[in-house]
C-alpha beads as a LAMMPS data file, in Angstrom:
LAMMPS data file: protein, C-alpha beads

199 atoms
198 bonds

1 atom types
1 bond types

-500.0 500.0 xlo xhi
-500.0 500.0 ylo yhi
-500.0 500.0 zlo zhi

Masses

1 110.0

Atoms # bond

1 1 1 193.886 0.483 78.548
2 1 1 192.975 0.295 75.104
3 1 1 193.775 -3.141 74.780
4 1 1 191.404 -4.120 77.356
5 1 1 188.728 -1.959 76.030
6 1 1 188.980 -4.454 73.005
7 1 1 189.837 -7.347 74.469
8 1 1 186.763 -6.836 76.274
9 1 1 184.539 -5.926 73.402
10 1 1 186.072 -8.953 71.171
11 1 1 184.627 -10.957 74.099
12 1 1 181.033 -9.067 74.604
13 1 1 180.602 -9.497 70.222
14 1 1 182.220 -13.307 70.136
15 1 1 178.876 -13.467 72.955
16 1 1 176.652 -11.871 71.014
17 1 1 176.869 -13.647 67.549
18 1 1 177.024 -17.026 69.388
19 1 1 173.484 -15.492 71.044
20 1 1 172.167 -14.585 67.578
21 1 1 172.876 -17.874 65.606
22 1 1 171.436 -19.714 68.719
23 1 1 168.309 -17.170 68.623
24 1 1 168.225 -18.392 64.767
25 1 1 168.149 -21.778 65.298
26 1 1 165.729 -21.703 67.903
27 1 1 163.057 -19.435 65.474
28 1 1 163.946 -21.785 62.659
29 1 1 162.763 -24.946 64.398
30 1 1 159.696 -23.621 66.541
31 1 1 158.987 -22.084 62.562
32 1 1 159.083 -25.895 61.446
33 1 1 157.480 -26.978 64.526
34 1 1 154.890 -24.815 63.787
35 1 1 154.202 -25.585 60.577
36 1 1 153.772 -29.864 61.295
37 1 1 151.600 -29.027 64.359
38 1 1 149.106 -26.481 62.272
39 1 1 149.284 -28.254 58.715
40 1 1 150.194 -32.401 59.822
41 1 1 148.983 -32.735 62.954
42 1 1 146.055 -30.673 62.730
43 1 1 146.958 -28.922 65.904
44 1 1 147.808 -25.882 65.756
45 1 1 150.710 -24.939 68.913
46 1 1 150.251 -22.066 70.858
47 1 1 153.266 -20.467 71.926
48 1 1 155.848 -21.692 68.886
49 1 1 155.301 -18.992 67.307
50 1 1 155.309 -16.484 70.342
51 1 1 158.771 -17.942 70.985
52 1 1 159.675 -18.374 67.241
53 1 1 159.489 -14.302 66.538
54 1 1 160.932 -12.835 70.103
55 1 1 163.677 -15.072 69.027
56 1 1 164.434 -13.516 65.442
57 1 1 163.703 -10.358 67.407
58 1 1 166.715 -10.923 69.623
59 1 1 169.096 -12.491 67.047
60 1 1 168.410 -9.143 64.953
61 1 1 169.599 -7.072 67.276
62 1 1 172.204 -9.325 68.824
63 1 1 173.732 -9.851 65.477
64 1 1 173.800 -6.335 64.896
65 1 1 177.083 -6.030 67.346
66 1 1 179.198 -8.222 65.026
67 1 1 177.790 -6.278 61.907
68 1 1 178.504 -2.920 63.152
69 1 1 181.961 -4.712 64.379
70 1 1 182.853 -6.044 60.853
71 1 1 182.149 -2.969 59.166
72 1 1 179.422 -5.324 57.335
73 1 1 176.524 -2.291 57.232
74 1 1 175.159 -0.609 54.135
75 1 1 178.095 1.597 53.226
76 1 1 178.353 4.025 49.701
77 1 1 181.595 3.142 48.322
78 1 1 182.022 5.492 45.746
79 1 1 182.859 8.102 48.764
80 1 1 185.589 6.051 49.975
81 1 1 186.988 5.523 46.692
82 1 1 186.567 9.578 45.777
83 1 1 188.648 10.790 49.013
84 1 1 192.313 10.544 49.631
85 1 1 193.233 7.557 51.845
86 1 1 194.119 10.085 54.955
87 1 1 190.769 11.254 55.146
88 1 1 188.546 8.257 55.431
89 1 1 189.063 8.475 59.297
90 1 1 187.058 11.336 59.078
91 1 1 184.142 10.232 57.397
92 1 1 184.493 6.627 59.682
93 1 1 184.200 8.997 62.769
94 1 1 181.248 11.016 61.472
95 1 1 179.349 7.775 60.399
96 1 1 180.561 6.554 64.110
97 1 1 179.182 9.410 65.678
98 1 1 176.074 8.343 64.027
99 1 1 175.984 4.985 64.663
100 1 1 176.494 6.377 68.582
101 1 1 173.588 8.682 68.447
102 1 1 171.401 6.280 66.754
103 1 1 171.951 3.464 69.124
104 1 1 171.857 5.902 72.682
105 1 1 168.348 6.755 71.389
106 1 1 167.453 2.728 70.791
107 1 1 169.071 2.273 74.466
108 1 1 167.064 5.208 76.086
109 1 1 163.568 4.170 74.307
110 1 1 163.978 0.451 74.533
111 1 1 164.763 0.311 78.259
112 1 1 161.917 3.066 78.824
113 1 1 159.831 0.310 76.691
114 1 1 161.225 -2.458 78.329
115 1 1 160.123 -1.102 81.843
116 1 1 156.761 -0.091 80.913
117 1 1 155.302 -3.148 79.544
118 1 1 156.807 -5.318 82.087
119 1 1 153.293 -6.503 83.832
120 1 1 151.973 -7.246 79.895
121 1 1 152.506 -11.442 79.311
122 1 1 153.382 -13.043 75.871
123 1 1 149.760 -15.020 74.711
124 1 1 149.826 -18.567 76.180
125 1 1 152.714 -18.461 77.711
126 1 1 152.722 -16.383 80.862
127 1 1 155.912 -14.690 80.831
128 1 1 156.705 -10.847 80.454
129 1 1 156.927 -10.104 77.573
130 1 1 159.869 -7.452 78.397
131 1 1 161.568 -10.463 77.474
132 1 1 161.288 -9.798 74.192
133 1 1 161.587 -6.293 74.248
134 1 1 164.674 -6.033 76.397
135 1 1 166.289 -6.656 72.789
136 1 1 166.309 -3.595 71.793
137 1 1 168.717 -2.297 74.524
138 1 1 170.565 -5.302 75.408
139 1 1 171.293 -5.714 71.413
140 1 1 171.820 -1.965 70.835
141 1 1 174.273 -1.202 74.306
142 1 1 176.044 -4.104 72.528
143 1 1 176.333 -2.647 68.465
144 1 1 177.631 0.707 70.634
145 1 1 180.450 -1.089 72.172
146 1 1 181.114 -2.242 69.035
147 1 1 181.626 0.665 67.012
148 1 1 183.100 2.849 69.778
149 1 1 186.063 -0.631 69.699
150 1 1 186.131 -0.220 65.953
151 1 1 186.323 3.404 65.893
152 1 1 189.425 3.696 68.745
153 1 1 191.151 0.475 66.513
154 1 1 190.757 2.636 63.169
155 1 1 192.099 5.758 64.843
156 1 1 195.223 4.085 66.866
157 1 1 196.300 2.208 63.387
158 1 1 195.551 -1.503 64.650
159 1 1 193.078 -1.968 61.755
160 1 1 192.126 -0.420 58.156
161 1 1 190.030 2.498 57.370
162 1 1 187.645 2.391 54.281
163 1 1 186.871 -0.465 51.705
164 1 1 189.489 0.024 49.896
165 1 1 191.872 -2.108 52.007
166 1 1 189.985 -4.899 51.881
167 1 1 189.736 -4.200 47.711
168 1 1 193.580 -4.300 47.724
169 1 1 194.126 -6.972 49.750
170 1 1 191.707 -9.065 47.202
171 1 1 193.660 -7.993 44.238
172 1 1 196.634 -8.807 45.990
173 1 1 195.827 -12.160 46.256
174 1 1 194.019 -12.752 43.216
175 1 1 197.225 -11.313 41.594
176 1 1 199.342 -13.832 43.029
177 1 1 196.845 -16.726 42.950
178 1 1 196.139 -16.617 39.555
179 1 1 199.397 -16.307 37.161
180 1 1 198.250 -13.726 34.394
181 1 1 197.244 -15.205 30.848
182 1 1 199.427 -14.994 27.802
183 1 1 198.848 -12.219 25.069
184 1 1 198.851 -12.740 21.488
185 1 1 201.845 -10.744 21.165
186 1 1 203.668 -12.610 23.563
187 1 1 203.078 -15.933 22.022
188 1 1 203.761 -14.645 18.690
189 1 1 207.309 -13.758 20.112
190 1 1 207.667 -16.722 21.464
191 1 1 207.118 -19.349 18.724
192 1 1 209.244 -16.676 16.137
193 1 1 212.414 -17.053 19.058
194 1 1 211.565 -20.523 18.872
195 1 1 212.051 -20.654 14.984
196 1 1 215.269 -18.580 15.044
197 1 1 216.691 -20.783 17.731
198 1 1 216.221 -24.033 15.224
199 1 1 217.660 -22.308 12.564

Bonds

1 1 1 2
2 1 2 3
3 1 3 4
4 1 4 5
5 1 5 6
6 1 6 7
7 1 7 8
8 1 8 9
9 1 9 10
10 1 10 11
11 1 11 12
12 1 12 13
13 1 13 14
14 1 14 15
15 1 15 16
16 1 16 17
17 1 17 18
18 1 18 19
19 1 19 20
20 1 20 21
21 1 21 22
22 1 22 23
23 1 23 24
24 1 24 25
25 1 25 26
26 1 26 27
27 1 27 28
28 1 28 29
29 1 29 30
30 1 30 31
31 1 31 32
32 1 32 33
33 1 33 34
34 1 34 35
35 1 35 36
36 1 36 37
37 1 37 38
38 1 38 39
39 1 39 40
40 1 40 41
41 1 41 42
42 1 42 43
43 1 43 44
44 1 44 45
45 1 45 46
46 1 46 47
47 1 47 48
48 1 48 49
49 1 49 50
50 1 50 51
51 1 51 52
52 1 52 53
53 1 53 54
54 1 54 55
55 1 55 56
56 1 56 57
57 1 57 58
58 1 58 59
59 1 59 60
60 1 60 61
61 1 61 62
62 1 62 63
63 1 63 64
64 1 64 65
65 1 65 66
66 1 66 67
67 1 67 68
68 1 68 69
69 1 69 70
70 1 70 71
71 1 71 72
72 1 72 73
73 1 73 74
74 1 74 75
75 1 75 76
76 1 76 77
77 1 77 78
78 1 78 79
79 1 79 80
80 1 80 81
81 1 81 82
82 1 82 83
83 1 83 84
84 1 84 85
85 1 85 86
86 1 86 87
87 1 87 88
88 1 88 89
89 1 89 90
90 1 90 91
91 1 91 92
92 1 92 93
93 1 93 94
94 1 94 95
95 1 95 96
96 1 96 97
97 1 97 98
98 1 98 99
99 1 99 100
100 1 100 101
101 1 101 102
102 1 102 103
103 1 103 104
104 1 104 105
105 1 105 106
106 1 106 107
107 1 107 108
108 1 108 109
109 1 109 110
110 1 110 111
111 1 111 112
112 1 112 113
113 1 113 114
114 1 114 115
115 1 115 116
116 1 116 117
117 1 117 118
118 1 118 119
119 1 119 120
120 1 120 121
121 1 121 122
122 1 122 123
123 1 123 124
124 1 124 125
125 1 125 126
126 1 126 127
127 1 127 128
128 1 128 129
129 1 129 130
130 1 130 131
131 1 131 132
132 1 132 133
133 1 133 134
134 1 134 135
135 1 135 136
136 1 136 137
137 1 137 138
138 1 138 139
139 1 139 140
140 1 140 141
141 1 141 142
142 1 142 143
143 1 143 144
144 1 144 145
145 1 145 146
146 1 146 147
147 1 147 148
148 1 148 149
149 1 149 150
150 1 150 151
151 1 151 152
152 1 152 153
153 1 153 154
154 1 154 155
155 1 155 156
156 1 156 157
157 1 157 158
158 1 158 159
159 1 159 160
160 1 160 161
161 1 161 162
162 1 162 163
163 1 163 164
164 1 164 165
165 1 165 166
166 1 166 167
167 1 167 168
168 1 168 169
169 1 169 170
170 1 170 171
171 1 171 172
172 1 172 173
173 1 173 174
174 1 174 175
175 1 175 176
176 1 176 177
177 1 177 178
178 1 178 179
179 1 179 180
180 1 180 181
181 1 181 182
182 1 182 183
183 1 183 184
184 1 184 185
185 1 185 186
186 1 186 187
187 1 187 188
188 1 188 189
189 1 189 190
190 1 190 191
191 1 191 192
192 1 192 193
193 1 193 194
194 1 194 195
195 1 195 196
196 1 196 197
197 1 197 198
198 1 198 199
């Protein structure tokens, strides 16, 4: 069961980043496009930039799934690093159960929003603009799947808990990427073995 709860979720974030980098690329270009019509052509478009910003709206909030996935947020490190390994799961459950709360209220609100300003139309284009506002729930129901998955892998031992896995794991490899430089001492030894194996 658990499998297929993140199996499922893998899917729904894989979905949702793809979404966001397309909602990029689409803002970045009707940004440019924007820009040659206004400044080169000397006619200014009127619904790039409409499009342009309920696109970075929806690649905010769609890339917030594969942030709160990642474990990629704003986190304080020092706290991880003060507790004892065995008790990180607590404080990733507490900041989970915040996340949850945080992102039911964005879910409630934003489909309330979404509903209510469904007859209002984005300027010059003639669409609802509950397009752009159905973000904010779509995006959010989507970061709460994601940290419920993360949560559940933490707690049944398929993944890490804290930064200071990931802190290890970079030593690790740094330690044997890098072979570890010569001290003075060392060379001294070495050239005075050196001398007493000539004479």
């Amino acid at each position: 069961m658990l499998e297929r709860f993140l199996g499922l979720e893998r899917w729904t974030t894989r979905v949702a980043m793809i979404g966001a980098v397309a909602m990029l690329i689409v803002s970045v270009l009707l940004g440019f496009y924007q820009v040659l019509t206004r400044f080169v052509f000397d006619a200014p478009s009127t619904w790039s930039e409409v499009i342009s910003r309920s696109a970075m709206i929806w690649c905010v909030f769609l890339g917030a799934a594969a942030g709160f996935r990642g474990g990629f947020m704003m986190s304080v490190e020092v706290i991880y690093k003060l507790l004892p390994q065995r008790r990180l799961i607590w404080i990733e459950t507490l900041i989970a159960l915040c996340c949850v709360v945080a992102l039911w209220v964005l879910i409630q609100y934003g489909a309330a929003m979404t509903w209510r300003v469904r007859t209002q139309m984005l300027s010059g284009l003639g669409i609802s603009i509950a397009w752009a506002y159905a973000a904010m729930p779509v995006g959010s129901a989507l970061a709460l799947l994601s940290v419920l998955a993360r949560l559940a892998a933490q707690w049944s031992g398929r993944e890490a808990v804290g930064v200071t896995a990931g802190a290890e794991a970079d030593d690790a490899t740094e330690a044997t990427s890098v072979p570890p430089a010569p001290t003075a001492a060392a060379s001294d030894a070495a050239s005075l073995h050196d001398k007493e194996a000539r004479s």
